[in-house]
C-alpha positions as CSV (number, residue, x, y, z in Angstrom):
1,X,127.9,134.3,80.5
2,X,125.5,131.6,79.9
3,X,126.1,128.0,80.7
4,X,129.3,126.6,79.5
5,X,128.8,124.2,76.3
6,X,131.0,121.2,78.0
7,X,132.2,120.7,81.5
8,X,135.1,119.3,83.1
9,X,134.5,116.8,85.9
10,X,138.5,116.5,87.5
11,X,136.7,113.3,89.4
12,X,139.1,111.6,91.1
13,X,141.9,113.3,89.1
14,X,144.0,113.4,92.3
15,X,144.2,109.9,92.2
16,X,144.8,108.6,88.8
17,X,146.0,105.1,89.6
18,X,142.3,104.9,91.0
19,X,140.7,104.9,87.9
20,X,140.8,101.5,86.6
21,X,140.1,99.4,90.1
22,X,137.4,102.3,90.2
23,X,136.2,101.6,86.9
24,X,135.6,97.9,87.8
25,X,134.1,98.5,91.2
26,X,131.7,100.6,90.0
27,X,131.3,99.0,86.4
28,X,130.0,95.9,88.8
29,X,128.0,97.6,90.8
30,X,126.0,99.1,88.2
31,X,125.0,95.8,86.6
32,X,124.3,94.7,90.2
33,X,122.2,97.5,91.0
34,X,120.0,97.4,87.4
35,X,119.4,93.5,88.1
36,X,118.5,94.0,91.8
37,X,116.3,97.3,91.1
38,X,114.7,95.5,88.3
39,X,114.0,92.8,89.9
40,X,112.0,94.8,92.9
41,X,110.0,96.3,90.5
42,X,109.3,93.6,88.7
43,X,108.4,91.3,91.8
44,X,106.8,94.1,93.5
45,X,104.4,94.6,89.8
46,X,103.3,91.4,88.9
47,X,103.5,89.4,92.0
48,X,99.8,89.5,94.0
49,X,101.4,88.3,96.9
50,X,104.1,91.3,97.6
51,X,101.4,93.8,96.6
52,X,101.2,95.0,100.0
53,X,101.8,99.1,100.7
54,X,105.3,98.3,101.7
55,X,106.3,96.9,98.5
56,X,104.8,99.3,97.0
57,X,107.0,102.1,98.5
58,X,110.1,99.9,98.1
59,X,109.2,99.6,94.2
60,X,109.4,103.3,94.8
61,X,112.6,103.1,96.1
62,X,114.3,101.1,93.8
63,X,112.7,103.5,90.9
64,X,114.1,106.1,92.5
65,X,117.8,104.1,92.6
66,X,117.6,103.3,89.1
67,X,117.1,106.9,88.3
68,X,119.8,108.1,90.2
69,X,122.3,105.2,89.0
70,X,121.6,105.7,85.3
71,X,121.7,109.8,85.2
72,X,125.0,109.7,87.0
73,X,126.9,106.3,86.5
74,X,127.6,105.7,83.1
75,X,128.8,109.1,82.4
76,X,131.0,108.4,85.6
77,X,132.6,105.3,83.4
78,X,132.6,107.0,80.5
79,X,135.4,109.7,82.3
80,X,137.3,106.7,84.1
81,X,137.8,104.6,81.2
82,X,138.6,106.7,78.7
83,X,141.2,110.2,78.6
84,X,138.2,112.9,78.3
85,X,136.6,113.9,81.8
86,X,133.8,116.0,80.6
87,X,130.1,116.4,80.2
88,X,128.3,118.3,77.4
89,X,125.9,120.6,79.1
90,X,122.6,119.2,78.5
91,X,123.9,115.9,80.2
92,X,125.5,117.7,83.1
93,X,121.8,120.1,83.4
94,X,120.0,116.3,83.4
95,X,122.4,114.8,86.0
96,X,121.5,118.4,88.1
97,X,118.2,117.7,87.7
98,X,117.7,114.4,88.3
99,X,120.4,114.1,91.5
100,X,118.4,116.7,93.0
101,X,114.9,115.2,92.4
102,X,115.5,111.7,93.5
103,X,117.8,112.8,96.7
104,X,115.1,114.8,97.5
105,X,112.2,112.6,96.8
106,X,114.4,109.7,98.7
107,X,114.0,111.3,101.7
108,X,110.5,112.1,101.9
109,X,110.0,108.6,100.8
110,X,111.7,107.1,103.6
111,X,110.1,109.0,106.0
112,X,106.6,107.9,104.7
113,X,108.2,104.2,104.7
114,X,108.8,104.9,108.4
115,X,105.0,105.8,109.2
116,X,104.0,102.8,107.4
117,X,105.8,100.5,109.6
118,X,104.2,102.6,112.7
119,X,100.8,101.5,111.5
120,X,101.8,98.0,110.9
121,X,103.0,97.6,114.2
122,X,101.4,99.7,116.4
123,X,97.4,99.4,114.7
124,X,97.8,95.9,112.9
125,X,93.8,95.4,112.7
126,X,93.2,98.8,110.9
127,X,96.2,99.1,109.1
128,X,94.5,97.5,105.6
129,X,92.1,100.4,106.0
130,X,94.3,103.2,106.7
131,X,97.5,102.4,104.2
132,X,94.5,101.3,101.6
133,X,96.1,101.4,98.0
134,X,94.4,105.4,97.2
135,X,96.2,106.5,100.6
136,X,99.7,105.0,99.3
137,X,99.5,106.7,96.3
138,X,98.9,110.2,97.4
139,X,101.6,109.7,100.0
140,X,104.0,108.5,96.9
141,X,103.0,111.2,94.8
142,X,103.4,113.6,97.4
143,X,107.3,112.4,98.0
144,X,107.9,112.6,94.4
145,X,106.3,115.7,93.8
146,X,107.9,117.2,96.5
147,X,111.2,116.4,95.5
148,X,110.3,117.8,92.1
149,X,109.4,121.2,92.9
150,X,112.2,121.7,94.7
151,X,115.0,120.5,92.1
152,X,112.6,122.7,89.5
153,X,113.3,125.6,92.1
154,X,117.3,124.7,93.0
155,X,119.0,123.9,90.1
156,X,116.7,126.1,87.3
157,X,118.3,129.4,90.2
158,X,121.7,127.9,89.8
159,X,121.8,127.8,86.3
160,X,120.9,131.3,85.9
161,X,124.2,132.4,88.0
162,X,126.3,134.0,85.6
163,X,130.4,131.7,84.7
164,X,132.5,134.0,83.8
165,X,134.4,131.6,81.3
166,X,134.5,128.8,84.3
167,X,134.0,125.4,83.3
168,X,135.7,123.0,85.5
169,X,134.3,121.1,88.5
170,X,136.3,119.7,91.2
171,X,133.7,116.5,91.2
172,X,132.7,113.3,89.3
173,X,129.4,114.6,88.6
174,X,127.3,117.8,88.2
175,X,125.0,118.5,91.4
176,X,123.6,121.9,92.7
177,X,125.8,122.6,95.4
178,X,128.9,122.2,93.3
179,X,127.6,124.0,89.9
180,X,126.7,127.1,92.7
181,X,131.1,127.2,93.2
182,X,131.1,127.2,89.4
183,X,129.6,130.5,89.4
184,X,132.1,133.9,89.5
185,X,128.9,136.3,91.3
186,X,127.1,136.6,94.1
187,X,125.7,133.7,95.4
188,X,124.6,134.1,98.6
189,X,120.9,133.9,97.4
190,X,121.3,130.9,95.9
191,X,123.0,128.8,99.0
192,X,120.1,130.9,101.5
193,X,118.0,129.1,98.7
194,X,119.6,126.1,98.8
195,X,119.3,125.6,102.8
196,X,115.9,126.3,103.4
197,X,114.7,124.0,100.3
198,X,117.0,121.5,102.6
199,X,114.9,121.7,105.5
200,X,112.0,119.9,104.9
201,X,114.0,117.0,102.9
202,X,117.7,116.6,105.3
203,X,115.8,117.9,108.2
204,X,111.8,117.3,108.7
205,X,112.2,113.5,106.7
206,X,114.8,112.5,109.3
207,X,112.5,113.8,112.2
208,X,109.5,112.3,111.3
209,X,111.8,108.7,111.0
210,X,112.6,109.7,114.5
211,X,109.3,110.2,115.8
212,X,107.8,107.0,114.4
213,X,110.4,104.4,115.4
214,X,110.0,106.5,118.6
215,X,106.4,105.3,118.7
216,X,107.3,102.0,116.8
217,X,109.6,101.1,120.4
218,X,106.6,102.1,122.5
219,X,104.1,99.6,120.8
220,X,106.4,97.1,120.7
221,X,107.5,97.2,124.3
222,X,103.7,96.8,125.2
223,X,103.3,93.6,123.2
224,X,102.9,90.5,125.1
225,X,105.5,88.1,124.3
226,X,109.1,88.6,123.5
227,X,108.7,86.3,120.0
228,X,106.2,88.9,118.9
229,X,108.9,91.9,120.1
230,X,111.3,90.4,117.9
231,X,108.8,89.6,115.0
232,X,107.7,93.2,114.9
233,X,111.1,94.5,115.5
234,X,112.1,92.9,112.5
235,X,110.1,93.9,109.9
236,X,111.8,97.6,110.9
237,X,115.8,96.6,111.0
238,X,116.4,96.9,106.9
239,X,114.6,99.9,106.8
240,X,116.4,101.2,110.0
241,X,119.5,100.2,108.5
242,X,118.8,101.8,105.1
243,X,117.3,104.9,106.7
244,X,120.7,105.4,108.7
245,X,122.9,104.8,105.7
246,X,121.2,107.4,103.6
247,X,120.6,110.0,106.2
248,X,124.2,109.5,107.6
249,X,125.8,110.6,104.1
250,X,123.2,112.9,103.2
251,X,123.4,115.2,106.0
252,X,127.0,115.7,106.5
253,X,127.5,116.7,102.7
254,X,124.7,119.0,102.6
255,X,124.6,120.5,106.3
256,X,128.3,120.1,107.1
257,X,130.0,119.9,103.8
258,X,133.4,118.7,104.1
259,X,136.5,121.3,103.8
260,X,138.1,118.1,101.8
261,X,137.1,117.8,98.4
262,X,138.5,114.5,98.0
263,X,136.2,113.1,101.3
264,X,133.4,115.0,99.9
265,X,133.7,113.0,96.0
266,X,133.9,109.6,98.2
267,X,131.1,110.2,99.7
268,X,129.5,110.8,97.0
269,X,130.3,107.7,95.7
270,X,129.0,106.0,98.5
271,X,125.7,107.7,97.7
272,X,125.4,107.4,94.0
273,X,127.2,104.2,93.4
274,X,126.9,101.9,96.5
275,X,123.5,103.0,98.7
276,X,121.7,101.7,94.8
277,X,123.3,98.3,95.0
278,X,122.6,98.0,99.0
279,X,119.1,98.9,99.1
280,X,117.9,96.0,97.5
281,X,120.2,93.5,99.2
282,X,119.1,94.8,102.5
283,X,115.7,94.5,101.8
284,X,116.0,91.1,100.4
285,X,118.7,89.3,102.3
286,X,116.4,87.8,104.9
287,X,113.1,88.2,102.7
288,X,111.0,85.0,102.8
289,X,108.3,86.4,100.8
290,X,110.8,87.4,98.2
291,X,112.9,84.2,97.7
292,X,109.0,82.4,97.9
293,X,107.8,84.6,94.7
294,X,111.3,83.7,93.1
295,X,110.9,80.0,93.4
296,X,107.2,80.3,92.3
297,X,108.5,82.4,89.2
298,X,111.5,80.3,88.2
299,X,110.3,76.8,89.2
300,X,107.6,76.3,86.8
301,X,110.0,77.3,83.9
302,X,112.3,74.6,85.1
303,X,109.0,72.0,85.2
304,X,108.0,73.0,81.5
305,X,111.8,72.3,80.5
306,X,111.9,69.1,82.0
């Protein structure tokens, strides 16, 4: 049978009395993580000053949040505010899509983010020359690219697995590994698929994060002084922090998916709806350079009113 017109997404049907302090929660993150998103991109675009290749990636990031927040989240109010949980198909195909592309893209990302702080720490005087603005692109491309061939490859298998009728998902959104349990055949195939297409993404990006802040520790330890230790450490700790909170999340559902459904929707949650509105907190908290560009943007508006 082909794929089911509309889909039901039980969500957090378990819990109903969830569903309006969820609907605000994650009504207010959304706005929060469109403004913060936006406003990466935007500082990260027209600034000259923050044009620098880690900006760059981290615009990359934050277009790769927004993409993730607006395939999944408003649907996700949509079911929590009113008394229909369901998807039409083409919405639920786009959220497949588009989960699967930007997790996988994320990761790949991050690791590259990771080699770019090895350079900046560890060859400061060449590192203008070897993450020059040509090099940063390819590497961006290469993340994205990457991630798109294989959501092309998952989900385009898992929607040629035959229903049988079946159109009910125990989740709050659609995503590969749960439209696979939709299916009433054989699916072996399609999870071998799945796993390998994993490794490179939930396996080689974490690695390579390893590897680097391996070598990032090593540089640092032969610095000279322990002010420049911590001033090089630093410029590493909100990516170290954001590389653990994705990878954390990420691995467990996809290498050791939870026998609890209910744990397994959470974290989801905490990947679709909360890692969005983090990112660009974390990177910006203790940003200089971005609350500079911010005063620099918004002062001279107040001059001209005055």
């Amino acid at each position: 049978m082909c794929f089911p017109r509309t889909i039901v997404l039980l969500g957090f049907s378990d819990y109903p009395w969830l569903d309006v302090p969820l609907f605000g929660v994650v009504l207010v993150s959304y706005i929060l993580t469109l403004i913060g998103n936006s406003s990466i991109i935007f500082l990260s675009t027209v600034e000259p000053r923050v044009q620098t290749p880690m900006y760059f990636f981290l615009g990359n990031l934050s277009v790769l949040d927004l993409c993730v927040t607006c395939a999944i989240v408003p649907q996700l109010l949509a079911n929590l505010w009113g008394p229909e949980k369901t998807i039409p198909s083409w919405g639920c195909i786009t959220q497949a899509y588009i989960f699967h592309w930007t997790g996988c893209t994320e990761c790949a990302l991050l690791a590259v983010m990771a080699f770019d702080r090895y350079v900046a720490i560890s060859q400061p005087l060449w590192y203008t020359l070897i993450m020059r603005p040509w090099v940063c692109v390819q590497l961006a491309t290469a993340a994205w690219s990457s991630g798109l061939a294989n959501s092309i490859l998952q989900t385009t298998l898992t929607l040629q697995l035959h229903h049988c009728g079946h159109h009910t998902l125990d989740h709050f959104f659609c995503e590969v590994p749960v439209l696979i349990k939709l299916a009433c055949g054989d699916t072996t195939a399609n999870e071998l698929s799945l796993a390998i297409g994993a490794i490179p993404f939930a396996l080689m990006s974490p690695l390579l994060v390893l590897i680097s802040y391996t070598l990032i520790v090593k540089a640092v330890l032969k610095l000279p002084s322990a002010d420049k230790r911590y001033k090089a450490l630093s410029t590493c700790t909100s990516h170290l922090v954001v590389v653990i909170m994705y990878f954390g999340p990420a691995i467990c559902m996809y290498l050791q998916p939870p026998a609890n459904s209910t744990w397994a929707k959470f974290m989801s949650f905490f990947y679709c709806v909360i890692i969005p509105l983090l990112n660009p907190l974390i990177y910006t908290r203790r940003n200089k350079d971005v609350k500079r560009m911010w005063k620099r943007i918004v002062q001279p508006q107040s001059e001209v009113k005055s």
